[in-house]
Biopython code that builds the backbone (N, CA, C, O; Angstrom):
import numpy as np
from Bio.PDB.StructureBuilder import StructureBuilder

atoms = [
    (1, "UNK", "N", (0.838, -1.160, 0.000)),
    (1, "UNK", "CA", (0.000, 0.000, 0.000)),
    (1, "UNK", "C", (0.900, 1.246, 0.000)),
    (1, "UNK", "O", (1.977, 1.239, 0.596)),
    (2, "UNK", "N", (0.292, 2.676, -0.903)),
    (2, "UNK", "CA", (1.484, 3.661, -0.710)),
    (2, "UNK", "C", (0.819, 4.259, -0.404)),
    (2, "UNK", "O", (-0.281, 3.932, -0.849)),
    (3, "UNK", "N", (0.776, 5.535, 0.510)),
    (3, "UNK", "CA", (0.109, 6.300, 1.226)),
    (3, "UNK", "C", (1.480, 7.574, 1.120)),
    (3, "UNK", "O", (2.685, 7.355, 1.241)),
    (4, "UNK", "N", (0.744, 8.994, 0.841)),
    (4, "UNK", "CA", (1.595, 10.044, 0.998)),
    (4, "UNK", "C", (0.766, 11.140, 1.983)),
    (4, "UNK", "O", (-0.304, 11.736, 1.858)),
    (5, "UNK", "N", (1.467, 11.113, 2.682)),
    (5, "UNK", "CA", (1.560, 12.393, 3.901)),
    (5, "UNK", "C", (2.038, 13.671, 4.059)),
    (5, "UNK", "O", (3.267, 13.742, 4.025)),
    (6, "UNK", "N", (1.477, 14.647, 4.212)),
    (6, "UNK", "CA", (1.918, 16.050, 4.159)),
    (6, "UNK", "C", (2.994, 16.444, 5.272)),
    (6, "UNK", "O", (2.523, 16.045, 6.337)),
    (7, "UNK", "N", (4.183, 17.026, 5.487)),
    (7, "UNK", "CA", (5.210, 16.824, 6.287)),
    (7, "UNK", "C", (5.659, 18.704, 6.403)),
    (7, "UNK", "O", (6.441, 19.288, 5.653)),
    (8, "UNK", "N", (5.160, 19.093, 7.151)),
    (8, "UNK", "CA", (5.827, 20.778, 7.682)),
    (8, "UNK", "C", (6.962, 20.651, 8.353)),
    (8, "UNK", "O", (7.252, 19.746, 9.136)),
    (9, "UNK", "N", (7.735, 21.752, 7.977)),
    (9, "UNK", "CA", (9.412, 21.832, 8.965)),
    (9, "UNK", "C", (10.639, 21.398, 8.338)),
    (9, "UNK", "O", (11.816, 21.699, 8.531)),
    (10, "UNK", "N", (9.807, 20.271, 7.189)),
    (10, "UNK", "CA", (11.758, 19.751, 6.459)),
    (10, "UNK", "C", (12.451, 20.971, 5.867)),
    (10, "UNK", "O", (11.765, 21.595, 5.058)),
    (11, "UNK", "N", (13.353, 21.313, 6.045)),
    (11, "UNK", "CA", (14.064, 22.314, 5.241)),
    (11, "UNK", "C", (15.549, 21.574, 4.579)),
    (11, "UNK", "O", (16.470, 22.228, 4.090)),
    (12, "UNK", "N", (15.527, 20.717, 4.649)),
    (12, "UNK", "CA", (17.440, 19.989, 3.879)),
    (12, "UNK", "C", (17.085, 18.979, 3.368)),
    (12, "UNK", "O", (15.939, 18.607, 3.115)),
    (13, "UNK", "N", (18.151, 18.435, 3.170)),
    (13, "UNK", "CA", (18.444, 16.869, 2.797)),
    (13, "UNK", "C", (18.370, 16.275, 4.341)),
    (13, "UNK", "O", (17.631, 15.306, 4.517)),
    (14, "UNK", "N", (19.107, 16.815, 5.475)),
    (14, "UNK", "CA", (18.950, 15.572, 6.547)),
    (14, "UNK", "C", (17.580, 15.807, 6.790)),
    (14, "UNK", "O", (16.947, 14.762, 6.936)),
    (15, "UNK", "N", (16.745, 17.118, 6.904)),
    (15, "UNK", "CA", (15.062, 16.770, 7.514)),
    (15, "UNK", "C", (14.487, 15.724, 6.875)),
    (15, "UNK", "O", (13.559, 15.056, 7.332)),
    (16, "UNK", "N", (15.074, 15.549, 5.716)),
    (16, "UNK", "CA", (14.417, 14.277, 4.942)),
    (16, "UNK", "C", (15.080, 12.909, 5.408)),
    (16, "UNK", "O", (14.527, 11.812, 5.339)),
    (17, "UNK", "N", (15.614, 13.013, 5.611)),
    (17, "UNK", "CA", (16.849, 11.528, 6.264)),
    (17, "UNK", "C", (16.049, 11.160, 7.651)),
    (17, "UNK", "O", (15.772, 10.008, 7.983)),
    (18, "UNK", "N", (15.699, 12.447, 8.470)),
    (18, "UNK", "CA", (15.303, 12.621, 9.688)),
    (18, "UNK", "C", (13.417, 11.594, 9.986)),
    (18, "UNK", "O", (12.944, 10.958, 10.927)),
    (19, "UNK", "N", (12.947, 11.957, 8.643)),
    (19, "UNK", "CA", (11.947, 11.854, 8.466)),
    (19, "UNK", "C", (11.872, 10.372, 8.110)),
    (19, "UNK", "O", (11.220, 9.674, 8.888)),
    (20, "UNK", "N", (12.472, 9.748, 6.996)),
    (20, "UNK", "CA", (12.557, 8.628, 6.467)),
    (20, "UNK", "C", (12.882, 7.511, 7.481)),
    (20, "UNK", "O", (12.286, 6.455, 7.691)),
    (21, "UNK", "N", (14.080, 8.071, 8.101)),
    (21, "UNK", "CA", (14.164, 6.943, 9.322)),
    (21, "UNK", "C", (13.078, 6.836, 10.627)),
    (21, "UNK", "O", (12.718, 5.804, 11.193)),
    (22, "UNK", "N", (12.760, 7.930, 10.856)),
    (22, "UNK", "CA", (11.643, 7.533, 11.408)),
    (22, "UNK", "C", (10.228, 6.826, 11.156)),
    (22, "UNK", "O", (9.445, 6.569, 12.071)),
    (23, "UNK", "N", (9.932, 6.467, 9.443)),
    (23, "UNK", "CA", (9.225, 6.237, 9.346)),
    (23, "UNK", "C", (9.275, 4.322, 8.566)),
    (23, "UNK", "O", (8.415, 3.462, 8.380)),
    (24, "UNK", "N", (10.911, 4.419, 8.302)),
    (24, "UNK", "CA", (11.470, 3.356, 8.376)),
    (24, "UNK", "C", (11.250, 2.645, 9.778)),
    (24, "UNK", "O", (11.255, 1.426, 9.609)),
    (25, "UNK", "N", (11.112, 2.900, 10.732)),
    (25, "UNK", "CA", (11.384, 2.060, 12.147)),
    (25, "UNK", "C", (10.310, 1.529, 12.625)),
    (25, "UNK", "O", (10.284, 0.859, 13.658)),
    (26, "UNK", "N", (8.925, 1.896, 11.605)),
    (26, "UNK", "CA", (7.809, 1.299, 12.209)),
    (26, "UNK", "C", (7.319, 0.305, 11.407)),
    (26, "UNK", "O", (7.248, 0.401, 10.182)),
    (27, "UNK", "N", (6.921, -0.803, 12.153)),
    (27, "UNK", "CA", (6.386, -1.782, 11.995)),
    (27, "UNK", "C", (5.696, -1.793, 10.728)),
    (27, "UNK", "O", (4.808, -0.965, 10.527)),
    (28, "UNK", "N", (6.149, -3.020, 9.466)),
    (28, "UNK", "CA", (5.080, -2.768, 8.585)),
    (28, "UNK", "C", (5.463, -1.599, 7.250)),
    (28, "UNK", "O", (4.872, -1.735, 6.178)),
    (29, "UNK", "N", (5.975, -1.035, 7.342)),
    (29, "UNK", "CA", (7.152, -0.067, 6.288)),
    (29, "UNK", "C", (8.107, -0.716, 5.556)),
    (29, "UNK", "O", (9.063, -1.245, 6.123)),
    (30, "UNK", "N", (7.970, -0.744, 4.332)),
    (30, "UNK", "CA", (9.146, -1.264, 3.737)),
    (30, "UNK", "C", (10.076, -0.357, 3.208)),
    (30, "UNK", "O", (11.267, -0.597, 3.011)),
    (31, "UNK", "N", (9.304, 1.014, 2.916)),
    (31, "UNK", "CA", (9.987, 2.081, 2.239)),
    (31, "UNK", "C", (9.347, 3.471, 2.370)),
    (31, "UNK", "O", (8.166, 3.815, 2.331)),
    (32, "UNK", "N", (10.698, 4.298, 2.570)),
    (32, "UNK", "CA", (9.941, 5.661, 2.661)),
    (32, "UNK", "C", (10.334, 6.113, 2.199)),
    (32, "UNK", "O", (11.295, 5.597, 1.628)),
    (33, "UNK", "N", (10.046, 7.473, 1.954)),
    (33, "UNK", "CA", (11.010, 8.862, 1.174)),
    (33, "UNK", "C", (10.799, 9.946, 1.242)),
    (33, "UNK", "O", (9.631, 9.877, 1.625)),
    (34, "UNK", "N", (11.014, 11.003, 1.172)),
    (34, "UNK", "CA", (10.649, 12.185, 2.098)),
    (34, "UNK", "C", (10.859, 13.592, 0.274)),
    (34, "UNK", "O", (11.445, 13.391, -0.790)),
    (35, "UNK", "N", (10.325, 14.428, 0.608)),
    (35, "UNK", "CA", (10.481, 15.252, -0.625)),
    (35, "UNK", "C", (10.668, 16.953, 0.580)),
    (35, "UNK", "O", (9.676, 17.402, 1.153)),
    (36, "UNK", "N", (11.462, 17.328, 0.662)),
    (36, "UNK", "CA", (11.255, 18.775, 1.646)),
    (36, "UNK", "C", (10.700, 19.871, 0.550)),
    (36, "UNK", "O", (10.199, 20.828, 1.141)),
    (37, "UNK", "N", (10.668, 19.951, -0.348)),
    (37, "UNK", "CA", (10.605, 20.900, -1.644)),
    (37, "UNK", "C", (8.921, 21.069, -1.812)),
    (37, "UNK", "O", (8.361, 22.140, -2.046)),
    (38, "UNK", "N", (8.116, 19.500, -1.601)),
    (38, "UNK", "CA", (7.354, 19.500, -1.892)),
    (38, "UNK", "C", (6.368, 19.127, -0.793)),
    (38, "UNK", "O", (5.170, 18.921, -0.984)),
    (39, "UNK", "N", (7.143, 19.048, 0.644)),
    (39, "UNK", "CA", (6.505, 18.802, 1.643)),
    (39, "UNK", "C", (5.805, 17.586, 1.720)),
    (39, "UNK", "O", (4.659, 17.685, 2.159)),
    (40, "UNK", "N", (6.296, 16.173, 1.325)),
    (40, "UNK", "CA", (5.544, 15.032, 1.361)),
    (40, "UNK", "C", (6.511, 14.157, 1.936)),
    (40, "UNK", "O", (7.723, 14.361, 2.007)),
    (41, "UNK", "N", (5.776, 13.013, 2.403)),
    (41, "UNK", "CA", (6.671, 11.516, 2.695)),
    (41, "UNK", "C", (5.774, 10.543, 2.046)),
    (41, "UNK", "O", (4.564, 10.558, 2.268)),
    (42, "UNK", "N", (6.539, 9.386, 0.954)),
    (42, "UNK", "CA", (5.535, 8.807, 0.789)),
    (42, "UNK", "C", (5.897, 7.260, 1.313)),
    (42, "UNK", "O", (6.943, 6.868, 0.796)),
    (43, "UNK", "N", (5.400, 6.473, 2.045)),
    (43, "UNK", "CA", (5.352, 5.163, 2.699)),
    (43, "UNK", "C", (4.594, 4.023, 1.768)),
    (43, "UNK", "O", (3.462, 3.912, 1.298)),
    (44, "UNK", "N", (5.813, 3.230, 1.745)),
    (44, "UNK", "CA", (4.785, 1.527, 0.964)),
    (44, "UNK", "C", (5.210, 0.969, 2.146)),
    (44, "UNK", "O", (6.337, 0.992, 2.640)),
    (45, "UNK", "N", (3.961, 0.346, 2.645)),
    (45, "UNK", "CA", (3.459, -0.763, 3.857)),
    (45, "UNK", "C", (2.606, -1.740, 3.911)),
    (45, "UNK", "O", (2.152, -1.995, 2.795)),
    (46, "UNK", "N", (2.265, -2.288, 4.609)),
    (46, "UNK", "CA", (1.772, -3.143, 4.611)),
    (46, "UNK", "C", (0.321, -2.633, 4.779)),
    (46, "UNK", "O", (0.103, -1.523, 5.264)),
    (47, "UNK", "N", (-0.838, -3.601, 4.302)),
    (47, "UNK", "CA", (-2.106, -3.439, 4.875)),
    (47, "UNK", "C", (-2.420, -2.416, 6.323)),
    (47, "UNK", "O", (-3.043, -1.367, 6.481)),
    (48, "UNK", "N", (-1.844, -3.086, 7.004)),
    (48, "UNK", "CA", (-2.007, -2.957, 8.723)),
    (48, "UNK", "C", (-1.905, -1.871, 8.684)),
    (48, "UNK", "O", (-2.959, -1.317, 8.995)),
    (49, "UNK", "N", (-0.915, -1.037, 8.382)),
    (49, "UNK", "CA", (-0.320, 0.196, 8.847)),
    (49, "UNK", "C", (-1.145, 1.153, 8.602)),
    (49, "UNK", "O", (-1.516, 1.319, 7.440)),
    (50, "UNK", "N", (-1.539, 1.860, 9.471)),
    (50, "UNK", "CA", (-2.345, 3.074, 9.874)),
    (50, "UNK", "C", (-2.053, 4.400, 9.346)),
    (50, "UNK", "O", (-0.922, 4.879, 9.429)),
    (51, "UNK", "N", (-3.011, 4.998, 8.816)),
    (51, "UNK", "CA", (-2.264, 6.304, 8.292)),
    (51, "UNK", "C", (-1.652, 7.317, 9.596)),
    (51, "UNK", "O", (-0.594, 7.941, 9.680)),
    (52, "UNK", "N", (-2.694, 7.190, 10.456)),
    (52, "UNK", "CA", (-3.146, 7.540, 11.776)),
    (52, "UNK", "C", (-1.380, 7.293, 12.729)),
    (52, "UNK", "O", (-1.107, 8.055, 13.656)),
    (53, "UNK", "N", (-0.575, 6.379, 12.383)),
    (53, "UNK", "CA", (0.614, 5.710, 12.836)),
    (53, "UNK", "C", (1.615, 6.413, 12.147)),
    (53, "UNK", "O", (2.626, 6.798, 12.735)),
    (54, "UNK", "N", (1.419, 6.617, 10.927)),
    (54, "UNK", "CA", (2.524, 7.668, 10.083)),
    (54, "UNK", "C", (2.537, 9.104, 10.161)),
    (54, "UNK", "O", (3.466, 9.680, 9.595)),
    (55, "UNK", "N", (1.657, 9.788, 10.770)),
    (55, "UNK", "CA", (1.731, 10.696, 11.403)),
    (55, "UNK", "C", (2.251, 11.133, 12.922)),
    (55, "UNK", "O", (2.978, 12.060, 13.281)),
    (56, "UNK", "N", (1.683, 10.246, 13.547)),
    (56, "UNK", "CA", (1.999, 10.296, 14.594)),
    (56, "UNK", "C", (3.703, 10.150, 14.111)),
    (56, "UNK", "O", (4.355, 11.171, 13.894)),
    (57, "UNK", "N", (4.142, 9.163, 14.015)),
    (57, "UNK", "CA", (5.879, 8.992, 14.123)),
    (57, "UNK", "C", (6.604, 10.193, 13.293)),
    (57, "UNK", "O", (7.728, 10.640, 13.521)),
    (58, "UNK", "N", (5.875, 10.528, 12.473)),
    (58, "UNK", "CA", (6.673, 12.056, 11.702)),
    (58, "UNK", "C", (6.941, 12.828, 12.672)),
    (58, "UNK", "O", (8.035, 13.313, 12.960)),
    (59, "UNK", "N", (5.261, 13.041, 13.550)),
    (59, "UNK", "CA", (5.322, 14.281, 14.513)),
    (59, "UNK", "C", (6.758, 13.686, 15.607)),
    (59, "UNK", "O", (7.807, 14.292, 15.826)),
    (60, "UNK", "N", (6.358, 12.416, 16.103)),
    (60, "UNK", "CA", (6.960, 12.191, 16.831)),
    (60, "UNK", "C", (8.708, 12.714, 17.000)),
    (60, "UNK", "O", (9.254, 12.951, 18.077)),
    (61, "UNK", "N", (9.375, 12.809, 15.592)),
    (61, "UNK", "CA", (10.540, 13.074, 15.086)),
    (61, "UNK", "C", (10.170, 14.504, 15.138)),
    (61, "UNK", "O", (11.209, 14.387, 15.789)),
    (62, "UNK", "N", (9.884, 15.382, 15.132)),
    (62, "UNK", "CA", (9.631, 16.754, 15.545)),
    (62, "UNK", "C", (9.023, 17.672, 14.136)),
    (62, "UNK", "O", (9.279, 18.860, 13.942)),
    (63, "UNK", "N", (8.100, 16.728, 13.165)),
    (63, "UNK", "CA", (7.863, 17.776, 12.324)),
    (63, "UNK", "C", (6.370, 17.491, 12.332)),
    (63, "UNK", "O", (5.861, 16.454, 12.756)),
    (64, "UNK", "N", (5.623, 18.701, 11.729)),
    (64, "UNK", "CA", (4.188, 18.616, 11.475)),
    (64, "UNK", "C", (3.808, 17.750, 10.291)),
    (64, "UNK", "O", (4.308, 17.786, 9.166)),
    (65, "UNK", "N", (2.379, 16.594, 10.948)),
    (65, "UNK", "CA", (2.436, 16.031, 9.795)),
    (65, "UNK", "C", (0.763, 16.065, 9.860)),
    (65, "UNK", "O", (0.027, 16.479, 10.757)),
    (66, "UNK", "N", (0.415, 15.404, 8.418)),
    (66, "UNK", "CA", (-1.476, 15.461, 7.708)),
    (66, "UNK", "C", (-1.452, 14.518, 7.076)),
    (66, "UNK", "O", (-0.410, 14.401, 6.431)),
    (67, "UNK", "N", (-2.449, 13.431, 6.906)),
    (67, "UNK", "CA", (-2.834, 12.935, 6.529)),
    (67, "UNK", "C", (-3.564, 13.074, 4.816)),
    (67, "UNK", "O", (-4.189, 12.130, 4.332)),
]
sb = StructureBuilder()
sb.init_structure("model")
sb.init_model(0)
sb.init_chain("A")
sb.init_seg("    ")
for serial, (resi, resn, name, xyz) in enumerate(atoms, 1):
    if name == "N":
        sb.init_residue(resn, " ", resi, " ")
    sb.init_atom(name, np.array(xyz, "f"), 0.0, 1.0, " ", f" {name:<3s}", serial, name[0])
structure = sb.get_structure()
């Protein structure tokens, strides 16, 4: 499943690194990628995974995130 998320605050290449690994570490993620230019992350996961879960862990890493 690919699901893309709206992501406030990246400004570089690492906010995107910052972002990706955090969204790498959850359960169910096989791949992420982060765009700062265009303000997105987009996640392929599994069924399970919650959009509701990929937000949260963006925020969690310290940036604003939407569904």
């Amino acid at each position: 499943m690919t699901t893309t998320i709206q992501v406030d605050g990246m400004n570089c290449g690492h906010c995107e690194q910052s972002v990706v690994d955090a969204l790498e570490d959850l359960s169910g993620v096989s791949d992420a990628s982060a765009d700062h230019e265009a303000g997105t992350a987009t996640v392929e996961s599994d069924a399970d995974t919650n959009t509701d879960e990929l937000v949260a862990v963006v925020e969690d890493a310290g940036y604003d995130a939407s569904a």
